[in-house]
C-alpha positions in Angstrom: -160.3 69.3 -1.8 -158.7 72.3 -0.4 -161.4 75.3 1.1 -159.7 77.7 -2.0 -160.6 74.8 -4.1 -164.5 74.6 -2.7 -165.0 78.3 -3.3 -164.2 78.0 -6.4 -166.7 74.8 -7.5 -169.6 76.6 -9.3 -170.7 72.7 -10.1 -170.4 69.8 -7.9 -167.5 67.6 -9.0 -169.8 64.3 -9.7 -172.2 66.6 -11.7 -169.7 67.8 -14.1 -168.5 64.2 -14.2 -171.7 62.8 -15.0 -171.9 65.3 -18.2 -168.4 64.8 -19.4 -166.5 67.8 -17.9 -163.6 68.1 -16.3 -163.3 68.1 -12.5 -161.1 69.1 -10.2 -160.7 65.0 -9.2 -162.4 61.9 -9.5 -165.6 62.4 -7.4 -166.3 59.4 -5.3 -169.5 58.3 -3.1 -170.4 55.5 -2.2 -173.4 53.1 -2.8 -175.7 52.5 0.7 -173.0 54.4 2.1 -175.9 55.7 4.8 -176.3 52.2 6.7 -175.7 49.9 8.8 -171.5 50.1 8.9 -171.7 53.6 10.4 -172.5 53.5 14.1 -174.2 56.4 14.1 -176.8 55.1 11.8 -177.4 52.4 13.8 -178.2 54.6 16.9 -181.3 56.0 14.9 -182.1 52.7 13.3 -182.6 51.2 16.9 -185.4 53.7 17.8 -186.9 53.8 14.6 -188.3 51.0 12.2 -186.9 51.3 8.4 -190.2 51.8 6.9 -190.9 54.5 9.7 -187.3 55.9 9.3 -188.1 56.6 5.3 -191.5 57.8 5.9 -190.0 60.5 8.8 -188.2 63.6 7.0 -186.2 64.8 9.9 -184.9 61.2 10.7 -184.3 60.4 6.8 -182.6 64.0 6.5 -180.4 63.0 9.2 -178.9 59.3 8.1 -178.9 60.5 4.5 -176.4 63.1 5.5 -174.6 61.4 8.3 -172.1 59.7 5.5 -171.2 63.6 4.2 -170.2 64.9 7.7 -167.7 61.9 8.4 -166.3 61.6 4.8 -165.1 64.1 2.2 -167.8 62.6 0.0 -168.5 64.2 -3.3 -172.5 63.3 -3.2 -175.2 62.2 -1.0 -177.7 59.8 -1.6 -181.4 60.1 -0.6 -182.3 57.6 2.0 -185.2 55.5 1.0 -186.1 52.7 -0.4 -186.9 51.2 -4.1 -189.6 50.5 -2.8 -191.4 53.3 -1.1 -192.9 54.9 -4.3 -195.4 51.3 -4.3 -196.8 52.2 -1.0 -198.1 55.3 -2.6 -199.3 53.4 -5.4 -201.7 51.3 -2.6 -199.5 48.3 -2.1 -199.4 46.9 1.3 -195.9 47.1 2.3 -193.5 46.0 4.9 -189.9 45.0 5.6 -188.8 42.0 7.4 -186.2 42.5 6.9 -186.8 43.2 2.9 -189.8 44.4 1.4 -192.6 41.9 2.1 -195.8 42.5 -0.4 -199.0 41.1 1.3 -201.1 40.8 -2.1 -198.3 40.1 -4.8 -199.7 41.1 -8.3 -200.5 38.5 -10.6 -203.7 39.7 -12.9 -204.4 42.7 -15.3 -207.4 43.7 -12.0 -204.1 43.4 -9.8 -202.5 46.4 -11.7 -205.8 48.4 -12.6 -206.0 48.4 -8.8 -202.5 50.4 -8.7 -203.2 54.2 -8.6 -200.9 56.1 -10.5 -198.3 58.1 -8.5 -199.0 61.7 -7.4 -195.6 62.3 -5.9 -197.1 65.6 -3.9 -200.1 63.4 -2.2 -198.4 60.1 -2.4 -195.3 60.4 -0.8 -194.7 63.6 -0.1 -192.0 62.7 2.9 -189.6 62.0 0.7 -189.7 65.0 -1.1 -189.6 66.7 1.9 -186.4 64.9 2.7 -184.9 65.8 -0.2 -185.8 69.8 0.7 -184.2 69.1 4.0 -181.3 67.4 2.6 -180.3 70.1 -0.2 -180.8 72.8 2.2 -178.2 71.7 4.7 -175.8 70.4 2.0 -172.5 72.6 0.4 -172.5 73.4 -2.7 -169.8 71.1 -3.6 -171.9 67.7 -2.8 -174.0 67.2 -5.2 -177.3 65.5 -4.1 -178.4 62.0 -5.6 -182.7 60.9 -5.7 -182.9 57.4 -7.0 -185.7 54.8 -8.1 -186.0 51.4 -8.7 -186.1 50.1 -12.1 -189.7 48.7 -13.6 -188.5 45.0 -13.8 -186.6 45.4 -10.8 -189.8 46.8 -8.7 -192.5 44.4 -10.7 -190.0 41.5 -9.2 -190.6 42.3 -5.8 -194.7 43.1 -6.7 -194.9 40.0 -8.5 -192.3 37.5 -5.9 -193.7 39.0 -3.0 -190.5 39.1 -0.9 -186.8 39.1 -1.7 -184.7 36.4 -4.0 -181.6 35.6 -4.9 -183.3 34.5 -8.6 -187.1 35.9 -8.3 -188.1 32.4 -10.4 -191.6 33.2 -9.6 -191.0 36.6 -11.0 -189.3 35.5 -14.5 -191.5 32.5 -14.9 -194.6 35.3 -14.6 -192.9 37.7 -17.3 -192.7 34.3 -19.8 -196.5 33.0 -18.9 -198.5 36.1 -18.4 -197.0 38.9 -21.4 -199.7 40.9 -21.3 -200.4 41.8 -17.2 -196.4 42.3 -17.7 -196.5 44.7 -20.1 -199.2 46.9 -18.5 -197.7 46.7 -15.0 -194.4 47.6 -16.2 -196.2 50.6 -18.5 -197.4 51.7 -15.1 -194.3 51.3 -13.0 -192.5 53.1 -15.9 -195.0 56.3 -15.7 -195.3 56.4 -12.1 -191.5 55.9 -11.6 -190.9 58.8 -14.3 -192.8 61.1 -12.1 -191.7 60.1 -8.7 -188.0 60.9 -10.2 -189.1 63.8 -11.7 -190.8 65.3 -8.5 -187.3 64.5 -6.4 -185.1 66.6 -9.0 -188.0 69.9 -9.4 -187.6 69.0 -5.0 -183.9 69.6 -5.2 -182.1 66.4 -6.3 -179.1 66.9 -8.9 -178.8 63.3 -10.4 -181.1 60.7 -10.5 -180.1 57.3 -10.3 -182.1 54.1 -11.5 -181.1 51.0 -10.1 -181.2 47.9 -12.7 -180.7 45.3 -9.8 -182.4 42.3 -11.5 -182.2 42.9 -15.1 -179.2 40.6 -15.1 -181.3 37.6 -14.1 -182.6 38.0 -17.5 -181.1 36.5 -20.6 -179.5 38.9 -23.6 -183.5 38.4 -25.4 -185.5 39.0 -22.8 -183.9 41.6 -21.0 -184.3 43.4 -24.7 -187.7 42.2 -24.6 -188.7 42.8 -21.0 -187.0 45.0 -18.9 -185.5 47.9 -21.3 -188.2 48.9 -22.9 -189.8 50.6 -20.1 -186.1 52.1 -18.6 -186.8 53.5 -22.5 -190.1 54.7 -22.0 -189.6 55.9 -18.0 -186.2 57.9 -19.2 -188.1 59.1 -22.8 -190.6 61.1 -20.0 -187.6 62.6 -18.1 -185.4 64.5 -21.2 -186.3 67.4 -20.7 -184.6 67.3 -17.1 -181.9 69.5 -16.9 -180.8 66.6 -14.1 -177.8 63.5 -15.0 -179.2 60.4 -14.9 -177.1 57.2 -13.8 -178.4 53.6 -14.7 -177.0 51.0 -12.1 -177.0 47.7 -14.6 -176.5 45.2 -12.2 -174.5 42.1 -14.0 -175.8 43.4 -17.2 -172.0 43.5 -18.8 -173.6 41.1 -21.3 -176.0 43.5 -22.7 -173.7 47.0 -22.4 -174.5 47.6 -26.0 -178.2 47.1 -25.7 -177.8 49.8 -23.0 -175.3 52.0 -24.6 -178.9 53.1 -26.5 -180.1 54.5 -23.7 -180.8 58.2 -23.1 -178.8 58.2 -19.9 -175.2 60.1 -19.2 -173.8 57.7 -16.5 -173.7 53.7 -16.4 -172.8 52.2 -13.0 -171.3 49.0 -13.0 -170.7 46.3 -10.7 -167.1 44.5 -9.9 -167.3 42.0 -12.1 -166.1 43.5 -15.2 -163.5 46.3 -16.8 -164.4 49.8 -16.9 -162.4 49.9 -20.1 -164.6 47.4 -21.9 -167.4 48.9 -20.9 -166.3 52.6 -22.4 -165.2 50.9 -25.8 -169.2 49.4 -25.6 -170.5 52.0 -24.3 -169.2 54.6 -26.5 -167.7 58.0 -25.4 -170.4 60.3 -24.8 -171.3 57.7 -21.4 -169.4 58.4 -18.4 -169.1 55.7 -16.1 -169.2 54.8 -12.1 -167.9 52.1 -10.4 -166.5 49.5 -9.5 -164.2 48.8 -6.8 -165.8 44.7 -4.9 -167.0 45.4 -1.9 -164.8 43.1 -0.3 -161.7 45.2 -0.8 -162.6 47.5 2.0 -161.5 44.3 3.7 -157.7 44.0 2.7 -155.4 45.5 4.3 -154.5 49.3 3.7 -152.2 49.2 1.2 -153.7 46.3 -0.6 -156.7 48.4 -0.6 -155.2 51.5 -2.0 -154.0 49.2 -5.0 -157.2 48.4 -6.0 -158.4 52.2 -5.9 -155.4 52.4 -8.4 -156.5 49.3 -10.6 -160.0 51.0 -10.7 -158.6 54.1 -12.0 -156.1 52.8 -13.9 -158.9 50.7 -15.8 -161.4 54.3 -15.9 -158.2 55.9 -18.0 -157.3 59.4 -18.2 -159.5 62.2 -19.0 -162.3 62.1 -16.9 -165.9 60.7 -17.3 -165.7 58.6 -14.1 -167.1 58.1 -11.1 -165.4 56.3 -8.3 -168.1 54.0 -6.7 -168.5 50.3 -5.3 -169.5 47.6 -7.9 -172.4 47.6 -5.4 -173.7 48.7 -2.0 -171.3 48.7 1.2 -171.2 45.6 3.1 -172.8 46.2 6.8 -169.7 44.5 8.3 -167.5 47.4 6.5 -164.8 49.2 9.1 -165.9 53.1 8.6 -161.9 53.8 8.7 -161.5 52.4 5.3 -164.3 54.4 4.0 -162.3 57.3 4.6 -159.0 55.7 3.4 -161.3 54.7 0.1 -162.1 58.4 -0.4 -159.3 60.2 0.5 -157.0 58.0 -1.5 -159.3 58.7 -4.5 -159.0 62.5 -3.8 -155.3 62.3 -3.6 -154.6 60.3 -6.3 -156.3 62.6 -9.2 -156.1 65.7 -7.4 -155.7 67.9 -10.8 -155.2 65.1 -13.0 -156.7 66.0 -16.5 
C-alpha cells in the first residue's frame, strides 16, 4: 500500500473485510506469525521463558509487533497463549513445551474450585500488552485479541497436556455430561469477559480459535462444543468489535456454524473457500487458507498457490488472506514477505 493510500485508510483493511466492505486489497496476516521462524523472536525467547514472556508486557509488546515492522502485514496478533486466561482462573500452569496442567479437572468440586475471570485482577498483563501494542501500531494494522474456544480449553483442563486426539478428553465429555456442561458454562463466561476486556483495552477483532472441535463427530460437536461458542459470543453482541471463529477441520459441520453470530470463519487447508461461502451464506466473510507447507515451494510455485487461494475466495471481497493454520517454525522469513507482498500486488484495487 502506497503512503497516499495509508493516509487515506480511515479503517484498517482486515476490519472493513471482516464486515463485508470493500478494501483497498485483500488484507493478509498471518497465523503465529510472531514465533519461532523470525530470528528476532528467537533472541527474546532465549532470555525469557514462554509463560514469563506472556506474563511481561514490554517483552509481549515487543514479539507481537516484531512481525509488523518486517512485513507489510495488514494486522497484528496479541501474543499469548489460549491458555493464559486459566491461570487467572487458579489452574496450575506450565509449558513444557505445551501447556502442562498439574491438577487436570475431572469433578463438578474440580470446577467449583475455578474462580471466574476478573480480566482487571486476573490477568491484567495482557491487557496491558494490548495498550502497549495499539499505541505503537498505524492506523492501518488493525489489532487482533484472541481466546481459546471452551471445548478447545476444557481439552487441555481435562487431558492435562497436549494431544494429537485428547481421547481422555472426549471419552470425559461422553461419561461425565454433567461436570462437562458446567465447566464449559464457566469457560464460556470467563472467556466472554477475557475477550471482552481485550477489545474495551484496544483490540479491533477478536478471534476464537476452534482447534479441537473437529475431533468431534457432526452430533457431538452440535451437542458439545457449539453451544457454549453460542453462549460465550451471545455475551459479546453488543461489541462494536468483528469476531473471527478459527474451525479447525470442522468443514463437516460449516452449516452448523454458519448459525453463528460471528462475521469471519477461518478455515484450514483442507478444503475450498468457495464451498465454504455457498455453506456459509453471504453475510460471512472468510480467512484462509493457503497449507503451511507452500511457504516451502519454490517462489513461483508459491505465488501460484496465493493465486489458487484467491481464485477460490472469488471477486468482491469478504476475504482474508491467512494460513490454513499457524506458520511452521522451520518457515524461511523471505517467503513471508513474498506471501504478503504477492497478495498486495495481486488485488491492489480489485473490486
Amino acid at each position: 500500500m502506497s503512503a497516499l493510500t495509508k493516509a487515506k485508510v480511515q479503517t484498517p483493511p482486515l476490519i472493513a473485510a471482516a464486515r463485508g466492505e470493500a478494501t483497498p486489497h485483500t488484507p493478509v496476516w498471518i497465523m503465529r506469525q510472531a514465533g519461532r521462524y523470525l530470528p528476532e523472536y528467537r533472541r527474546v525467547r532465549s532470555k525469557t521463558e514462554f509463560g514469563a514472556l506472556t506474563r511481561t508486557p514490554d517483552l509481549a509488546a515487543e514479539v507481537t509487533l516484531q512481525p509488523v515492522r518486517r512485513f507489510n502485514l495488514d494486522a497484528a496478533i496479541l501474543f499469548s497463549d489460549i491458555m493464559v486466561p486459566v491461570e487467572g482462573m487458579g489452574v496450575d500452569l506450565t509449558y513444557a513445551p505445551g501447556p502442562v496442567i498439574a491438577h487436570p479437572i475431572r469433578t463438578l468440586k474440580d470446577v467449583a474450585k475455578l474462580r471466574p475471570l476478573v480480566p482487571e485482577r486476573d490477568v491484567p498483563y495482557v491487557l496491558e500488552t494490548v495498550r502497549m501494542v495499539r499505541a505503537e501500531l498505524p492506523p492501518h494494522v488493525a489489532l487482533i485479541g484472541f481466546a481459546g474456544s471452551p471445548f478447545t480449553v476444557l481439552s487441555y483442563l481435562v487431558s492435562g497436556k497436549p494431544s494429537k486426539e485428547f481421547a481422555t478428553a472426549r471419552a470425559f465429555v461422553q461419561s461425565e455430561p454433567e461436570v462437562t456442561a458446567a465447566l464449559l458454562d464457566h469457560l464460556a463466561d470467563s472467556t466472554a469477559a477475557y475477550l471482552r476486556a481485550q477489545a474495551e483495552a484496544g483490540a479491533q477483532a477478536l478471534m476464537l480459535f476452534e482447534s479441537w472441535g473437529g475431533l468431534l463427530g457432526r452430533g457431538d460437536f452440535a451437542r458439545i462444543a457449539l453451544p457454549s461458542v453460542q453462549r460465550l459470543v451471545s455475551k459479546l453482541k453488543d461489541l462494536d468489535v468483528p469476531l473471527i471463529y478459527f474451525a479447525n477441520n470442522c468443514w463437516t459441520v460449516l452449516d452448523l456454524i454458519a448459525g453463528l453470530d460471528v462475521q469471519v470463519v477461518g478455515l484450514d487447508w483442507r478444503g475450498s473457500l468457495a464451498q465454504a461461502r455457498t455453506v456459509l451464506g453471504k453475510g460471512k466473510t472468510v480467512q484462509g487458507n493457503l497449507d503451511p507447507a507452500s511457504l516451502f515451494a519454490p517462489p513461483e510455485v508459491l505465488k501460484r498457490r496465493i493465486d489458487d487461494v484467491l481464485a477460490d475466495a472469488g471477486p468482491g471481497g469478504g476475504h482474508i488472506f491467512n494460513l490454513g493454520h499457524g506458520i511452521w517454525p522451520e518457515t524461511d522469513p523471505d517467503a513471508v514477505a513474498r506471501l504478503v507482498d504477492h497478495v498486495h500486488s495481486r488485488t491492489e484495487g480489485r473490486p
